[in-house]
C-alpha positions in Angstrom: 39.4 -28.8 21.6 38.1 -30.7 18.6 34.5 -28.4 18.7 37.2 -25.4 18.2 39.1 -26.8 15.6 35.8 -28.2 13.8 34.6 -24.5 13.6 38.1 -22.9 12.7 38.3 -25.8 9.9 36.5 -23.3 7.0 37.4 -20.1 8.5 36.3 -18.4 4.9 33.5 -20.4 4.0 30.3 -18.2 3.2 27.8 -19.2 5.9 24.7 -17.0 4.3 22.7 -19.2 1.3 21.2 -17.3 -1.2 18.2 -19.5 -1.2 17.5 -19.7 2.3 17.5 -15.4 2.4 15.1 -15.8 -0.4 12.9 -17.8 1.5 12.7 -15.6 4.8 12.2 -12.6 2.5 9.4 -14.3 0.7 8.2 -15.7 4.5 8.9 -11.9 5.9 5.7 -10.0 6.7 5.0 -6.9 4.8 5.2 -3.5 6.8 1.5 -2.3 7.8 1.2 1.2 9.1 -2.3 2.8 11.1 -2.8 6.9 10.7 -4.8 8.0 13.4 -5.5 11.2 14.4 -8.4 13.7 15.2 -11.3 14.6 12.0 -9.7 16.6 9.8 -5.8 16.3 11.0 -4.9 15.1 7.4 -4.5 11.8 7.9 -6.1 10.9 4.6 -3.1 12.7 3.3 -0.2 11.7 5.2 -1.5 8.0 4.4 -1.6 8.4 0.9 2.1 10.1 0.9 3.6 6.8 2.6 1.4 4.8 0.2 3.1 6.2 -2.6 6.8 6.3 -1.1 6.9 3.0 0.8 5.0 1.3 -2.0 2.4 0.0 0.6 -1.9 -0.4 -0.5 -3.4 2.4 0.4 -6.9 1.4 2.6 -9.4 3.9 2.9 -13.3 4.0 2.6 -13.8 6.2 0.3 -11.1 5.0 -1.8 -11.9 1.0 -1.3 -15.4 2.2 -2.6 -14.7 4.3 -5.6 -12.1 0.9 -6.4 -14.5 -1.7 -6.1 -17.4 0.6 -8.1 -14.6 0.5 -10.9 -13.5 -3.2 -10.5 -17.4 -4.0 -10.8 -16.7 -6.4 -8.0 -20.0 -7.7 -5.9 -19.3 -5.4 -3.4 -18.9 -2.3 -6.0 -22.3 -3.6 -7.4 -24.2 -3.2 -4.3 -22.4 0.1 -3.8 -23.6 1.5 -7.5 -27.0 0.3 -6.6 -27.5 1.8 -3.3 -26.4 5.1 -4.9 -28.5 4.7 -7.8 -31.3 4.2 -5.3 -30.6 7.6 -3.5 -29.1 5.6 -0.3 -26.1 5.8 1.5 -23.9 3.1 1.7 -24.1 1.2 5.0 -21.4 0.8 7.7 -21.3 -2.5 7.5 -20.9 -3.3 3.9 -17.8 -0.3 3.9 -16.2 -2.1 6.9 -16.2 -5.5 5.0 -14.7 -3.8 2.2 -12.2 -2.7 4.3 -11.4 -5.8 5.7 -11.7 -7.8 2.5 -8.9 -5.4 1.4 -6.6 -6.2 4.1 -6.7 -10.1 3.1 -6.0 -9.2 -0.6 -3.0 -10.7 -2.2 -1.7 -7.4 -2.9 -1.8 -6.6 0.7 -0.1 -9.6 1.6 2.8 -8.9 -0.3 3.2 -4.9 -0.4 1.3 -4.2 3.5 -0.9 -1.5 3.8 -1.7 2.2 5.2 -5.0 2.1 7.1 -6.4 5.6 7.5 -9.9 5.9 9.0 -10.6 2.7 10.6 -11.7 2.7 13.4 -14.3 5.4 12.1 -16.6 7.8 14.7 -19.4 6.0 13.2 -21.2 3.0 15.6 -23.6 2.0 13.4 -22.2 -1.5 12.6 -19.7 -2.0 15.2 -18.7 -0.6 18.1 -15.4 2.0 18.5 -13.8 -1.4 20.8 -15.5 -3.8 18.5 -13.4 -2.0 15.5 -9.9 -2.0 17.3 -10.2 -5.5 18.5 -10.4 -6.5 14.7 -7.3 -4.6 13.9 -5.5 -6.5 17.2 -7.3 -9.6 15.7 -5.8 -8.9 12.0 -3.5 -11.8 10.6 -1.3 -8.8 9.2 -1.4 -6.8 12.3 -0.2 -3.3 12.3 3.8 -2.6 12.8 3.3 1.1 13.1 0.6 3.3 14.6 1.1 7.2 13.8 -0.5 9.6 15.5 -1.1 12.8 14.3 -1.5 15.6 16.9 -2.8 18.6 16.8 -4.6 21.5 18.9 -8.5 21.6 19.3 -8.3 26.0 18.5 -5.8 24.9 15.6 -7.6 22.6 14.0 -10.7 24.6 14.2 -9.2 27.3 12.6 -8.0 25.2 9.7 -11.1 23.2 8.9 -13.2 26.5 9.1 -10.5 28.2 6.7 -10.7 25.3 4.0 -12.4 25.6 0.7 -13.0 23.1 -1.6 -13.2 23.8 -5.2 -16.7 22.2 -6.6 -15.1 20.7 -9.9 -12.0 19.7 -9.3 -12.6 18.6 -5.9 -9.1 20.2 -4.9 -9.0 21.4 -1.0 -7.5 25.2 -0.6 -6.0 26.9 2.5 -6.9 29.7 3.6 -4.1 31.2 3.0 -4.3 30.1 -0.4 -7.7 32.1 -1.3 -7.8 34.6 1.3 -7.5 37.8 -0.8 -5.6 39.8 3.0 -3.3 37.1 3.3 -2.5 36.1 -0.3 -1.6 40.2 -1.3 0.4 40.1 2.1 2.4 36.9 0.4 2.9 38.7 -2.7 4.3 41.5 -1.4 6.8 39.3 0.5 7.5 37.1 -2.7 8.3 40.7 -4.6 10.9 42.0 -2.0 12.6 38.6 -1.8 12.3 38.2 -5.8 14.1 41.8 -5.9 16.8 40.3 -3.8 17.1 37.1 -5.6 17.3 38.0 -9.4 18.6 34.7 -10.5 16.0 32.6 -10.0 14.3 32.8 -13.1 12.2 29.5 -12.9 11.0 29.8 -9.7 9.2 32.8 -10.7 7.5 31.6 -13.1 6.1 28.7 -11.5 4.9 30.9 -8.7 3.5 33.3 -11.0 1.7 30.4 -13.0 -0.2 29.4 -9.4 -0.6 32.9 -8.7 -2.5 33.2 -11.9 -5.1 30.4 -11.4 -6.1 31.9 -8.1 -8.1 34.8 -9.8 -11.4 36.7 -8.6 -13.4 34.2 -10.8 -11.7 31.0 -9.8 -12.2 32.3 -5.9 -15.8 32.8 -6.1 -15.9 29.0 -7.4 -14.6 27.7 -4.0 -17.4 26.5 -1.5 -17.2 25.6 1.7 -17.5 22.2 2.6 -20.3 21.0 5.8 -18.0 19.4 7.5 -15.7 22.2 7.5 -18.1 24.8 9.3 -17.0 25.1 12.5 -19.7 24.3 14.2 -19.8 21.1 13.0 -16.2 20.5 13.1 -16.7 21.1 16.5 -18.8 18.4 16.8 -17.2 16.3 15.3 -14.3 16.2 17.5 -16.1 16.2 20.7 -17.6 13.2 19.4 -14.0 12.1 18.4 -13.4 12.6 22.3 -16.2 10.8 23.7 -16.5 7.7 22.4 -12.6 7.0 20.5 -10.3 9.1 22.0 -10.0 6.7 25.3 -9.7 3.5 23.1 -7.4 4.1 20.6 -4.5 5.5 24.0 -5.2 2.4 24.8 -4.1 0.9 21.7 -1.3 3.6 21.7 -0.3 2.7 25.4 0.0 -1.2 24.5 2.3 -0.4 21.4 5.7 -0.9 21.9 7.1 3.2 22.0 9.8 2.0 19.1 7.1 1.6 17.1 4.4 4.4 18.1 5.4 7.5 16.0 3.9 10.8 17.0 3.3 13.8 14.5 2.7 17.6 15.3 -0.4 17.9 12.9 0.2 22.1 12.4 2.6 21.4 10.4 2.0 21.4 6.7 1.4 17.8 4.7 4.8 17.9 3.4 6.5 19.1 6.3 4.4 16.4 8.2 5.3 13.6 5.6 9.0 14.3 5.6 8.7 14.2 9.4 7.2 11.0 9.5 9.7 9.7 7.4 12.9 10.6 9.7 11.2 9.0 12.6 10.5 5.7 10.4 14.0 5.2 8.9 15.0 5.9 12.1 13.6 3.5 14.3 15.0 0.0 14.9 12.2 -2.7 12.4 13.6 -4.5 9.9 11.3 -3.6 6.9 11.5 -4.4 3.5 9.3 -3.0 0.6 8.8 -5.7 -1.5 8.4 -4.6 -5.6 8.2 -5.9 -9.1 8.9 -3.9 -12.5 8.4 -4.5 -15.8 11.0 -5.7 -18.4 9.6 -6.0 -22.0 11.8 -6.6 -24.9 11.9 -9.3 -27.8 15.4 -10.6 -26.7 14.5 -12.7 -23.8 17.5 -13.4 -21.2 20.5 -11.7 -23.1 18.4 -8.2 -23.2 16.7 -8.5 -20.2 20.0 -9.4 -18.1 21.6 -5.7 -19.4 18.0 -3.7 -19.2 18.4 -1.8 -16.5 20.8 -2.5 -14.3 20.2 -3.1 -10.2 23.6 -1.5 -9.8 27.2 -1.1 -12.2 28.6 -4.6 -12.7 25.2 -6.5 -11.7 22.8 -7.8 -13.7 19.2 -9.7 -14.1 19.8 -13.4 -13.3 18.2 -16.2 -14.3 15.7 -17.6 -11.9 15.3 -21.0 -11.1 12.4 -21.3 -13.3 14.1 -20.6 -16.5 11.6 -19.9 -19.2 9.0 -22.0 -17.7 6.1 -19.6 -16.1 5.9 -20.1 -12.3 2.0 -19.3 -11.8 1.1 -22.4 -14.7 4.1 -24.7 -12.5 2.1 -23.8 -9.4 -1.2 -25.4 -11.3 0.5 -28.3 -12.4 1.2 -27.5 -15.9 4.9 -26.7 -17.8 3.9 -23.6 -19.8 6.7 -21.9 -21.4 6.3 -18.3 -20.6 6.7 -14.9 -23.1 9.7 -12.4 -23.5 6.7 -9.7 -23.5 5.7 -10.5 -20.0 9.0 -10.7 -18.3 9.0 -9.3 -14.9 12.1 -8.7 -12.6 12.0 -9.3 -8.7 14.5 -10.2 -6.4 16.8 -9.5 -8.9 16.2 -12.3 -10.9 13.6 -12.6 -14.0 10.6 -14.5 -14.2 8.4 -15.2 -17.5 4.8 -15.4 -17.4 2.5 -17.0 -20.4 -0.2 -15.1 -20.2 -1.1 -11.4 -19.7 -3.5 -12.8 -16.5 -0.5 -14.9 -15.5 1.4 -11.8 -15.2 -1.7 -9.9 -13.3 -1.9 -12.9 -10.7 2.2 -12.7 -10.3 2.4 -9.3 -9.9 -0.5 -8.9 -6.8 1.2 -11.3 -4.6 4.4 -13.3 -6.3 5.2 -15.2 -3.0 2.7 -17.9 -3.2 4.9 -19.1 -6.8 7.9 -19.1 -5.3 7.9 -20.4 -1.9 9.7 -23.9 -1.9 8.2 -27.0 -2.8 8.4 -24.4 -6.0 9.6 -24.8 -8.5 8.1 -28.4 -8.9 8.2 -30.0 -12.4 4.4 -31.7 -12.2 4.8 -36.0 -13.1 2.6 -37.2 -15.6 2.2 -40.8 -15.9 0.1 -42.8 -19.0 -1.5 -46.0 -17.6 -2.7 -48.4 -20.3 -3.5 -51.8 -20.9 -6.5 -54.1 -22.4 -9.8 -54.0 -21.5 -11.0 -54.9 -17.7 -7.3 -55.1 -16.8 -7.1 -52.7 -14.0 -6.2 -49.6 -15.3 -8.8 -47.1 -13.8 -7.6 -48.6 -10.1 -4.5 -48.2 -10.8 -4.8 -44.6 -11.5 -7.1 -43.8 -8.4 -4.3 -45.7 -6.4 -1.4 -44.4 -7.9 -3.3 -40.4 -7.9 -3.9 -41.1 -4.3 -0.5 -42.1 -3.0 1.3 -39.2 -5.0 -1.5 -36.7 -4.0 -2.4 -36.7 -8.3 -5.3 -36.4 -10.4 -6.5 -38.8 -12.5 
């Protein structure tokens, strides 16, 4: 009886503290996603869509190259040189790109969308080797989608593909195919007769229709990999040495989680798809973001600058003015209204423009408790010979200081 009325004593008392959801959210893994599919099923495409609407790092080869050639990072420098040289990049030094990626800050804050790994290529690691290090990841993979599609379908898409040799743009056939492009435009003109109204609409379709003329069609190429015969062999490679492995990997996901795509669909179709069956399933995810906030008023602006929702506003953080990157250092740097940045709903104010950099890749690290934690700076002094440097080194050493 007194356990009963010990719990019924605060029968309106609010058990959920604002802090402690703060610090599971900051604690809470990020949501990581794998695309996997046959060559050429799109899911370089898909991956990039959910990059873009989940606000995950999009992890790619090609694109972890071309980002570290422009970062001019060691790895981008070793890229630039092999390709001055004539040589192909190796296997290896892409797949420790690739993994270097993954560990980022960045990554460990937004997640990430893995397309392309494990690759068909065996040159460094094996097809096993690959999806053991994906098992192995610290941010293991809470999503595997799996784009299906037919061997004849496929073949007759990567065969109809054209790519455009200065743009790099990839058309359809049904985009350049003069027989099945006049057959569209003769369906647009009957339902355009029917539907007067819609002025706009004609005029973007017209504006499309226009780039697609005779001399912009003889500028399309066709790409290697898209001749069929070697699009055939690409897959049956596909089937020989991955195709077992990775419904392996499927088999051992939990079915909640394993999302499965019909890949004749078109990208959009595909993404909007993909995106049902991910609200729908049961994970508690949470796409973590920052924005930018940049006015001369610093708290009074800010806290009306655009608003999370009517009647709520920016709040004060627990770090005031003070910028949490320098705290985490050791040092009380008071930060700038120009590089106030809002997350959580609450606003945070870096010193520096690299402060702000740092804080916006991964902001957990600067706010996980013991943060925020005002450094102590003592001042030993004294005469001469009178103990003053042992002091320090015991005092640093007990308080885990420097001297």
């Amino acid at each position: 009886m007194a356990s009963q009325e010990e719990k019924q004593a605060q029968p309106f008392a609010d058990i959920f503290d604002e802090h402690e959801a703060e610090k599971s959210f900051l604690l809470s893994k990020p949501t990581c996603l794998v695309v996997l599919g046959k060559p050429g099923s799109g899911k370089k495409t898909l991956a990039r869509k959910l990059s873009q609407m989940w606000r995950c790092i999009f992890i790619e080869a090609l694109e972890v190259i071309q980002t570290n050639i422009r970062e001019e990072t060691e790895y981008g420098l070793k890229c630039q040189e092999l390709l001055f040289k004539g040589q192909s990049i190796s296997e290896e030094l892409v797949t420790e790109m690739i993994l270097k990626k993954i560990e980022s800050p960045e990554v460990a804050h937004f997640g990430y969308v893995l397309s392309g790994f494990p690759s068909l290529s065996e040159e460094y690691m094996t097809v096993s080797q690959q999806i053991e290090k994906i098992k192995n990841l610290k941010l293991k993979p809470d999503f595997l989608i799996n784009i299906k599609c037919s061997d004849y379908d496929l073949f007759q898409r990567l065969s109809g593909q054209r790519q455009h040799p200065d743009s790099g743009q990839v058309y359809q056939r049904n985009q350049w195919d003069p027989n099945i492009t006049e057959k569209h435009k003769k369906e647009k003109d009957q339902h355009e007769e029917e539907n007067e109204d819609d002025g706009e609409q004609e005029k973007e379709e017209t504006a499309k229709d226009s780039l697609m003329t005779s001399e912009f069609l003889h500028q399309l190429v066709q790409r290697p990999e898209d001749i069929l015969e070697n699009a055939e062999e690409r897959v049956r490679t596909y089937k020989d040495i991955m195709l077992h492995p990775l419904e392996n990997l499927m088999a051992e996901q939990d079915c909640q989680y394993l999302i499965e795509l019909d890949g004749n669909q078109q990208p959009d179709d595909l993404f909007v798809a993909n995106n049902k069956a991910y609200i729908a399933s049961d994970k508690k995810y949470i796409c973590c973001y920052c924005c930018f906030n940049k006015q001369d008023e610093l708290f009074r602006v800010l806290s009306s600058y655009k608003l999370i929702a009517p009647r709520f506003r920016w709040r004060r953080s627990r770090w005031g003015q003070v910028c949490p990157v320098a705290l985490n250092k050791g040092d009380i740097v008071m930060g700038k209204p120009d590089f106030a940045v809002s997350f959580l709903g609450k606003m945070y104010v870096l010193s520096s423009p690299e402060a702000l950099k740092t804080f916006m890749l991964n902001p957990r690290p600067y706010l996980l408790p013991p943060m925020p934690l005002p450094p102590c700076k003592v001042l030993v002094f004294g005469p001469p010979f009178s103990g003053r440097t042992t002091i320090c080194n015991l005092i640093a050493h007990k308080y885990k200081g420097k001297v």
